[in-house]
Phi, psi and omega in degrees: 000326184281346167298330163288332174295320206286309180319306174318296201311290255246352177260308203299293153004267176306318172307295178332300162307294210290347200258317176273351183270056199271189172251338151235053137258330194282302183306336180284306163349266185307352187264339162310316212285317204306330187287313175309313178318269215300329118004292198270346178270326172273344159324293180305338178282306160329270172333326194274296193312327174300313168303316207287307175318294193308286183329284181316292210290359159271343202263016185048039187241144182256094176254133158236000000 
């Protein structure tokens, strides 16, 4: 009997997902996201051109 309660729980599961998961809730998501993102990639992009500035400028060379 509990293999069939598991069979359930585990359909029930699986409905639930695929029924609360649409394309545009997934999308609205990421579109919350997209400003953070786009930040943090140029933050990063930054830190590395920056590191890249400091390391020559110790080593007394002008590199970018």
């Amino acid at each position: 009997m509990e293999g069939v309660a598991a069979a359930k729980g585990m359909t029930d599961i699986v409905s639930s997902l695929t029924s609360g998961i649409t394309s545009s809730g997934l999308f609205g998501t990421v579109a919350e996201i997209m400003p953070f993102i786009i930040i943090m990639i140029g933050f990063a992009f930054g830190y590395k051109v920056l590191r890249k500035v400091v390391k020559g400028a110790a080593k007394g060379k002008a590199n970018i």
